[in-house]
C-alpha positions as CSV (number, residue, x, y, z in Angstrom):
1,X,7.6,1.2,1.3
2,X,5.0,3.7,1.3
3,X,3.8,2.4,-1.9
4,X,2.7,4.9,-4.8
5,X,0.2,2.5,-5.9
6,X,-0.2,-1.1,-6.2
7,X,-0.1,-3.4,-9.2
8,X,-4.0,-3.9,-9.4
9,X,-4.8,0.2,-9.2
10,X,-3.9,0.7,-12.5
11,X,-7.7,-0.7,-12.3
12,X,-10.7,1.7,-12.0
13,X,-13.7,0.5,-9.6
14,X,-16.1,-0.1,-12.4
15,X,-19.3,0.5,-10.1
16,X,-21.1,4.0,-9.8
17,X,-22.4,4.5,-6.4
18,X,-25.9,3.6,-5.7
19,X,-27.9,1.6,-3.6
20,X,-26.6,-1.3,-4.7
21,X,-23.2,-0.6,-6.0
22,X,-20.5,0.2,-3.3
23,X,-18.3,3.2,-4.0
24,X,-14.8,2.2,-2.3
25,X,-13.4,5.5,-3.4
26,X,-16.3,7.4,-1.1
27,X,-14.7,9.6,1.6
28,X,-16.0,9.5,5.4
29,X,-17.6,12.6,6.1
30,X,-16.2,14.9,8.7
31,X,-16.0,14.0,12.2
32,X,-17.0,10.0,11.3
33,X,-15.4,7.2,12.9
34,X,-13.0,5.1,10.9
35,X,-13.5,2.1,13.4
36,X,-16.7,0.6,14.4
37,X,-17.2,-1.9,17.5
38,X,-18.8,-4.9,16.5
39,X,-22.0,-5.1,18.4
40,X,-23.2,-7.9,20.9
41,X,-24.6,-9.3,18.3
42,X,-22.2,-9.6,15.2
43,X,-20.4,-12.2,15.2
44,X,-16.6,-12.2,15.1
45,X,-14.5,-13.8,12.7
46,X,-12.9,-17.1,13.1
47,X,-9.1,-16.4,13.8
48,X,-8.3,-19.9,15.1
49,X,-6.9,-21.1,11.9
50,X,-4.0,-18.3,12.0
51,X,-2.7,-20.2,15.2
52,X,-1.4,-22.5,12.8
53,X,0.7,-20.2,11.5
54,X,1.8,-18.5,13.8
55,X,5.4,-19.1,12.8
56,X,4.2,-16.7,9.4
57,X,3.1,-14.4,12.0
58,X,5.7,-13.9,14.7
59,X,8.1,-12.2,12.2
60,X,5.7,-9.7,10.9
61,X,4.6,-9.2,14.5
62,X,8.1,-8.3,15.5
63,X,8.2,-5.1,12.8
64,X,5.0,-3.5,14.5
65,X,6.5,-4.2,17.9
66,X,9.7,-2.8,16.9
67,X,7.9,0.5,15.3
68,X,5.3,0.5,18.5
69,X,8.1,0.6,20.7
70,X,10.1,3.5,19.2
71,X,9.6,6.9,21.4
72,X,8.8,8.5,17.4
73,X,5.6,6.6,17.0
74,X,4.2,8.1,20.2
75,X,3.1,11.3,17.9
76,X,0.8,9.3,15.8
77,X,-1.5,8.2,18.3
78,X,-4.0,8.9,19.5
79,X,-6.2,7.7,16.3
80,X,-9.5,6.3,15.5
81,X,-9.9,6.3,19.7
82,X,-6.8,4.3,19.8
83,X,-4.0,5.1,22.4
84,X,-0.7,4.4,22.0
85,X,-0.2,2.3,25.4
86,X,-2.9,0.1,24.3
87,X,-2.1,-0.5,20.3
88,X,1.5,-1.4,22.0
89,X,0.2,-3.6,24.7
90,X,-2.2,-5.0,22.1
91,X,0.9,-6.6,20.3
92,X,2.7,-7.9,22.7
93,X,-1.0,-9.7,24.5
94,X,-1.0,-11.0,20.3
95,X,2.3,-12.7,21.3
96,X,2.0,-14.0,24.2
97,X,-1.4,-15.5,22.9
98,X,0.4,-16.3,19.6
99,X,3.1,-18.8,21.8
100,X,1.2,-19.7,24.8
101,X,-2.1,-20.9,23.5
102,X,-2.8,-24.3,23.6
103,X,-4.3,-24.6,20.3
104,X,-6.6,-23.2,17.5
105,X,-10.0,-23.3,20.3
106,X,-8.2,-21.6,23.2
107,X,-6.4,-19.1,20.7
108,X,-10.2,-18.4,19.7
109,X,-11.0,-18.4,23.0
110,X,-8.3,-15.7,24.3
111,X,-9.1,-13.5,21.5
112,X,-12.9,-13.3,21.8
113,X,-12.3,-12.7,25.7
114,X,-9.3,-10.2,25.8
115,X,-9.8,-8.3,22.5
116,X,-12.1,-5.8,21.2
117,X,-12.8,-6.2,17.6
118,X,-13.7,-3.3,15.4
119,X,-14.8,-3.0,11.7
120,X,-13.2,-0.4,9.3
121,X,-16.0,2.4,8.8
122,X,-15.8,1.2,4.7
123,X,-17.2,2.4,1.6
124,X,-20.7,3.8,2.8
125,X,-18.9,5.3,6.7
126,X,-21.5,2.1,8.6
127,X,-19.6,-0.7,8.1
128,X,-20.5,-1.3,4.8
129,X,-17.1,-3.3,3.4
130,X,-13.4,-3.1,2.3
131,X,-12.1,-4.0,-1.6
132,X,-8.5,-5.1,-1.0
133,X,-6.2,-5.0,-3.6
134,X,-2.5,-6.2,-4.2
135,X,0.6,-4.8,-4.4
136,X,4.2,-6.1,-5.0
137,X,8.2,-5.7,-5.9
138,X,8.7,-6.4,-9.8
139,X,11.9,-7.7,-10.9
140,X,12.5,-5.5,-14.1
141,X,15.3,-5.3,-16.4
142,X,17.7,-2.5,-16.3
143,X,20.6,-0.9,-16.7
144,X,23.3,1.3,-14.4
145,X,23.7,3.3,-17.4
146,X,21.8,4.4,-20.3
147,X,21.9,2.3,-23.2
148,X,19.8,2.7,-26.9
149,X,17.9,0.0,-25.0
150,X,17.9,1.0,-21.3
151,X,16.5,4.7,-21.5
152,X,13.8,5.2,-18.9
153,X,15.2,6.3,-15.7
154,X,14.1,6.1,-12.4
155,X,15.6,8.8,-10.1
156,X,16.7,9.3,-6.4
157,X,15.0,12.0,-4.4
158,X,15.8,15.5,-5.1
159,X,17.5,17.4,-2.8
160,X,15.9,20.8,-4.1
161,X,12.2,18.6,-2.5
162,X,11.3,19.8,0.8
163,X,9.2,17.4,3.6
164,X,7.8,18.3,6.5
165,X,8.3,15.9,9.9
166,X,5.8,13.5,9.0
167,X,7.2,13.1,5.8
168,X,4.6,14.9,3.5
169,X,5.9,17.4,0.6
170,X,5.6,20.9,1.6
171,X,7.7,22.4,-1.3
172,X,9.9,22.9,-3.6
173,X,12.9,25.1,-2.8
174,X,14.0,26.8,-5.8
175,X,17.1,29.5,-6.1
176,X,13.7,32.4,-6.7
177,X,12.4,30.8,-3.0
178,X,10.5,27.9,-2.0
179,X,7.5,26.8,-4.0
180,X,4.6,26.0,-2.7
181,X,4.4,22.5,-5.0
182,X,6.8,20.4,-6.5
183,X,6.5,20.0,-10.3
184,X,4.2,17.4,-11.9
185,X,5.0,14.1,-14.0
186,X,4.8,15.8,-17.0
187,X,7.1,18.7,-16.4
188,X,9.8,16.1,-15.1
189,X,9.7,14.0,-18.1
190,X,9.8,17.0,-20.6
191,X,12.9,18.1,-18.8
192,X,16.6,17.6,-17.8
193,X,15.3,18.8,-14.4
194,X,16.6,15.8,-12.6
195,X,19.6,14.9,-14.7
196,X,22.7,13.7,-12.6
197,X,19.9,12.3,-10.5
198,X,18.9,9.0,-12.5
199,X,19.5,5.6,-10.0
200,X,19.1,3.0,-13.1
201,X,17.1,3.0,-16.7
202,X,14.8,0.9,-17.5
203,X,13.8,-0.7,-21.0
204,X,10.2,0.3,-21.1
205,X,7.7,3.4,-20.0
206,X,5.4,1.3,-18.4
207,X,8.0,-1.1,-16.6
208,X,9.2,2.5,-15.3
209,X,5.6,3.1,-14.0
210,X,5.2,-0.1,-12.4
211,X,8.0,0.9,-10.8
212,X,6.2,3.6,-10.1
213,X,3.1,2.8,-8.5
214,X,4.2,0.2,-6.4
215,X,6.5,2.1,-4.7
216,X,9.8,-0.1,-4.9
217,X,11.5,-2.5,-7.7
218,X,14.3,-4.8,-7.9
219,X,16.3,-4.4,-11.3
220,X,17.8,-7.5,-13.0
221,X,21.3,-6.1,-14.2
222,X,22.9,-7.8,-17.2
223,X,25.4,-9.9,-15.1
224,X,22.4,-11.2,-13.2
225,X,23.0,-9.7,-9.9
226,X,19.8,-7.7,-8.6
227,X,20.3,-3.6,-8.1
228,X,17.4,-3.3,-5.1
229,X,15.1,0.1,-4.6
230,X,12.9,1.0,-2.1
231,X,10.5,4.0,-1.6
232,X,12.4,7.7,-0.8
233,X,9.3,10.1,-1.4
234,X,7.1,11.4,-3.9
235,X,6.2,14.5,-5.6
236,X,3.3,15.4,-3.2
237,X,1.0,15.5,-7.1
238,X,-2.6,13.2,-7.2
239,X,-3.1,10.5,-8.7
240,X,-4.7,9.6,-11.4
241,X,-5.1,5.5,-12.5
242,X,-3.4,4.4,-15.4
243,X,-6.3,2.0,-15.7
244,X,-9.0,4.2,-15.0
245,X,-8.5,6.4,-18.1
246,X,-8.2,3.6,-20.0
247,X,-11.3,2.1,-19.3
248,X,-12.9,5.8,-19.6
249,X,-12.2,6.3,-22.6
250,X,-12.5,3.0,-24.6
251,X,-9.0,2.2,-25.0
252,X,-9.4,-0.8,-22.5
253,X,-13.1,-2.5,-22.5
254,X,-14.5,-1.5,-18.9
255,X,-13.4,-3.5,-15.7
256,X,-11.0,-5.6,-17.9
257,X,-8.0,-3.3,-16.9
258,X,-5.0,-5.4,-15.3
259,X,-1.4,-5.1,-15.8
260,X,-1.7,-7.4,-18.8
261,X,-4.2,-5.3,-20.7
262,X,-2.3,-2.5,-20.1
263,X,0.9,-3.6,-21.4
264,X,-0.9,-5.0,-24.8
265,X,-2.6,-1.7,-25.0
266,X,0.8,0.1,-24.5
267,X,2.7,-2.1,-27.3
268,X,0.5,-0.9,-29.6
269,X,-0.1,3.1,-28.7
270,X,2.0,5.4,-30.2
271,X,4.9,7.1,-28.2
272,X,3.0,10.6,-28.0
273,X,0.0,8.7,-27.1
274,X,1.3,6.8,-24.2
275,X,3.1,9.8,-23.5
276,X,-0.2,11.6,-22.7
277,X,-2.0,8.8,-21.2
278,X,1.2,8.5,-18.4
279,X,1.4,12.0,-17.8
280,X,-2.3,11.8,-16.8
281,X,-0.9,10.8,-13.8
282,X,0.9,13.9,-12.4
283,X,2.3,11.7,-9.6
284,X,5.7,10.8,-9.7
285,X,7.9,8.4,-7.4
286,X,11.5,8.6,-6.0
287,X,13.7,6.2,-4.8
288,X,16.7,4.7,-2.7
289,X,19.1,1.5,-3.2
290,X,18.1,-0.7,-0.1
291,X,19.5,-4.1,1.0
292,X,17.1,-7.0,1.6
293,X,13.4,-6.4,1.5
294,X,11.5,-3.3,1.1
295,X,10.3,-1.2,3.9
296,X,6.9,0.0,4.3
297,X,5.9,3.6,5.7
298,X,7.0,2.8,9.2
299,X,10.5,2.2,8.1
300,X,10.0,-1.6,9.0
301,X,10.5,-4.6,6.1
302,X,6.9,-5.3,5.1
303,X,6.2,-9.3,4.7
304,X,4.8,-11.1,1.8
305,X,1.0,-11.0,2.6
306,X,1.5,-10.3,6.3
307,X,1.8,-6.3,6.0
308,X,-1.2,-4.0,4.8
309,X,-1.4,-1.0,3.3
310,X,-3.7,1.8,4.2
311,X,-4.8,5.7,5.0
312,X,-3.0,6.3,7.6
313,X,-5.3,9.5,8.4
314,X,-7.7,7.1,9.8
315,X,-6.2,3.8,10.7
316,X,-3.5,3.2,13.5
317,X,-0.3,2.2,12.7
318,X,1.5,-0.8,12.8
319,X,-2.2,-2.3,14.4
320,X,-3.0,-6.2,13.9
321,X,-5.7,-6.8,11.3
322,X,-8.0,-9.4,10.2
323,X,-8.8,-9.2,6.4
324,X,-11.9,-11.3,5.7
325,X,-12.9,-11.7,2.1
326,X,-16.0,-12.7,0.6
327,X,-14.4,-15.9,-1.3
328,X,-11.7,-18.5,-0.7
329,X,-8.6,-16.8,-1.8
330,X,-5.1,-17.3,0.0
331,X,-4.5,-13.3,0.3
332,X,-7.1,-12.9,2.6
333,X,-9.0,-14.5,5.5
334,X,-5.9,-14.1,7.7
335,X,-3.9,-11.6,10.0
336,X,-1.8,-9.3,9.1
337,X,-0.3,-6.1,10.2
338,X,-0.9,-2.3,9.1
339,X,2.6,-1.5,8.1
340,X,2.4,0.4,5.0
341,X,0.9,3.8,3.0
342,X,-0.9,3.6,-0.6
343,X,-0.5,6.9,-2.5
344,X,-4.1,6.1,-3.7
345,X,-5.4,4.6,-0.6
346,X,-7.0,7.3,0.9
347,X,-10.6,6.1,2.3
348,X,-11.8,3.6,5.2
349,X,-12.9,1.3,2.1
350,X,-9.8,0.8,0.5
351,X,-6.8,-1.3,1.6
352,X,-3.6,-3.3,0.0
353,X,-2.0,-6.3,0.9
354,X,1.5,-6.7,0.2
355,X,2.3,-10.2,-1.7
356,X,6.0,-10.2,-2.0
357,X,9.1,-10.1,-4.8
358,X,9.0,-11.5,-8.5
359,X,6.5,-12.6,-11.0
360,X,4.2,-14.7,-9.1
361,X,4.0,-12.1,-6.3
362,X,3.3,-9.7,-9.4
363,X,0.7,-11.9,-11.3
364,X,-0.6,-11.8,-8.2
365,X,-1.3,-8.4,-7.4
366,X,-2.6,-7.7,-11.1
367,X,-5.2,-9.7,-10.5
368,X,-6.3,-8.9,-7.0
369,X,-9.5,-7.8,-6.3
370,X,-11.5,-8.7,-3.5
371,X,-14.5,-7.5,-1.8
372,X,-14.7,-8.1,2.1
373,X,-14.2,-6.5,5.8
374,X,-11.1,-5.1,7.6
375,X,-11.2,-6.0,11.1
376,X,-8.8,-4.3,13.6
377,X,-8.0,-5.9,17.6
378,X,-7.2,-3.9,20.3
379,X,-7.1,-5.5,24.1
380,X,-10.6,-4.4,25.4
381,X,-10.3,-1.2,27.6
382,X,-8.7,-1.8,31.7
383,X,-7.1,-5.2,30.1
384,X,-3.7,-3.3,29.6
C-alpha cells in the first residue's frame, strides 16, 4: 500500500549513535552496497521450519511472481547487483522447492545448495543489523458524511498533484503554473483546499493519522458494513514521527512512545496543541476505496506477516526475504516477501512487516520492535 508509516513509527529510536548503540536511521554512504554475501564462513539461517508452512507462503509467493512477471517491473532492475531474470527465476526455483521438497532437511538442503544468501548492508553499511517494525489496517469509525461527531476527513488524491512514472511527486500544478512542491500538512488542514475532495470523516485527529501513517484503513460505518481504503499517493513532504517529538520534548517519557501513549497524551492536549504537534509532520496521505485487502507498492495485496516493507532505492522488489530476529517472536524468524514502501523507511537498517486487518493486527504493530538481520535469496549465479 505504499504505507506512509507504520503503527510503531510514531516511535523514535531512542539510541544515539556510538559504538555501542546502533543508529537504524544512519544512511549508506555513496556508492555502498545494500546487500552483502554471506561469507564461507557465516552461517546461514535455518529456513527448514518455513517448509511447514508453505501453504502461508504459496499465496504471498504468487503476488511477487505476478509483479516479477509483468513487462513494467523490468525498469526497476537492475538493483543491489540483482538482475531481473534472476530475482524472477529466483521465485519460481522458491516454488518449485516450496512443493517438491521432501521435507524440512532437503528444503534446507536445496536452499543452501541453489541459493545465494545475502545480508542487508544495515544500520553501520557492514552488516551490522535490521530493527523491524510493524505496520497494519485499523478498523476506525467513521462517517460518509460529516457529522458534529464525524469531522476529520480523509481525502482522495488531488487531481491538481502531479507524479512522475515511478510514481514520485514532482509537483503541484496550479492555474499560475506548476509548482515545484505540493503543499505541506499544515497548509492542507488550515484550508478548504481539498474540499469536494473528502472520502469519509473520522471521529478523532489521531484516528485520522493513524490512518495516516499506515498508509490504508478500513472505516466501520454506522450500519456496520466496512467502507475500505487503500493507499493513492502522498504529498511528496518529510516526515517527521509523531512519537519522536514527543519523546523530545518531555510530553511522552523517552522510548515509552506507542500508539497507546500517544492516544492518552492526545486526550489530554489541547486542540491548538495537538494541532501543532500533527502538523510537525508536513506529510500528508491520500487515498482510494478498494475491495478486499490492501495493496502494497507493487500494486499486489500484501499478506498478514508475509509482505515487507522497505527502501526500495536499495532493495529489489518483490525479492524473498528471511527476517531473523534476535528473540522468539512470531513476526519474525520466517520468509516473507518485499512487496511494499514505508514513507519513513528510507535506510538498509530499517524495514516493516505487514501484520494484517483489525485490533490485534494493530496492537500488534504498536508494539513491534525488534532488533535482527534481513536476509535476501537469490539462485546463485549460472543456476538460472
Amino acid at each position: 500500500m505504499k504505507h506512509a508509516l507504520p503503527c510503531i513509527l510514531f516511535l523514535a529510536v531512542a539510541g544515539i549513535a556510538c559504538k555501542t548503540t546502533p543508529d537504524y536511521s544512519t544512511s549508506l554512504a555513496d556508492g555502498a552496497p545494500a546487500l552483502i554475501p554471506l561469507g564461507p564462513k557465516e552461517k546461514v539461517p535455518d529456513f527448514s521450519r518455513q517448509w511447514e508452512q508453505r501453504n502461508e507462503l504459496l499465496p504471498a509467493l504468487e503476488n511477487s511472481l505476478t509483479w516479477t512477471r509483468r513487462e513494467h517491473a523490468r525498469q526497476f532492475f537492475p538493483i543491489a547487483g540483482i538482475e531481473h531474470e534472476r530475482a524472477l527465476a529466483s521465485l519460481e526455483r522458491f516454488k518449485e522447492l516450496l512443493v517438491s521438497s521432501y521435507g524440512p532437511e532437503d528444503f534446507q538442503t536445496s536452499l543452501v545448495k541453489e541459493f545465494q544468501v545475502y545480508k542487508s548492508a544495515g544500520w553501520n553499511g557492514r552488516g551490522g543489523g535490521v530493527l523491524f517494525t510493524a505496520y497494519c489496517t485499523p478498523i476506525l469509525r467513521g462517517s460518509l458524511e460529516p457529522t458534529k461527531e464525524f469531522r476529520f476527513p480523509l481525502y482522495r488524491l488531488p487531481k491538481d498533484l502531479v507524479k512522475g512514472r515511478d510514481g514520485a511527486v514532482i509537483g503541484w500544478e496550479t492555474p499560475q503554473g506548476r509548482r515545484a512542491q505540493y503543499p505541506a500538512r499544515s497548509v492542507i488542514e488550515a484550508t478548504s483546499l481539498l474540499m469536494g475532495q473528502e472520502l469519509v470523516w473520522l471521529a478523532d485527529p489521531i484516528d485520522a493519522y493513524l490512518a495516516h501513517v499506515n498508509g490504508s484503513a478500513f472505516i466501520e460505518l454506522a450500519d456496520g458494513s466496512l467502507f475500505r481504503l487503500g493507499y493513492a499517493g502522498k504529498n511528496g513532504r518529510t516526515y517527521t514521527s509523531l512519537g519522536k517529538e514527543l519523546e523530545s520534548e518531555g510530553k511522552i517519557p523517552r522510548g515509552q512512545a506507542s500508539l497507546r501513549t500517544i492516544r492518552a497524551w492526545a486526550a489530554s492536549a489541547s486542540t491548538e496543541e495537538l494541532g501543532e504537534y500533527l502538523n510537525r509532520n508536513q506529510s500528508y496521505v491520500f487515498f482510494t476505496p478498494i475491495d478486499g485487502t490492501p495493496h502494497g507498492s507493487l500494486d499486489v495485496e500484501v499478506t498478514a506477516k508475509r509482505s515487507l516493507a522497505t527502501d526500495k532505492s536499495l532493495f529489489p522488489r518483490g525479492a524473498l526475504v528471511f527476517a531473523a530476529g534476535s528473540k522468539e517472536d512470531p513476526t519474525v524468524n520466517r520468509f516473507l516477501f518485499d512487496q511494499d514502501t514505508g514513507g519513513a523507511i528510507r535506510t538498509a537498517g530499517r524495514a516493516d512487516l505487514y501484520l494484517g486487518i483489525g485490533p490485534e493486527a494493530e496492537d500488534m504493530a504498536g508494539r513491534t520492535k525488534i532488533e535482527g538481520q534481513l536476509y535476501y535469496l537469490f539462485l546463485k549465479e549460472g543456476a538460472e
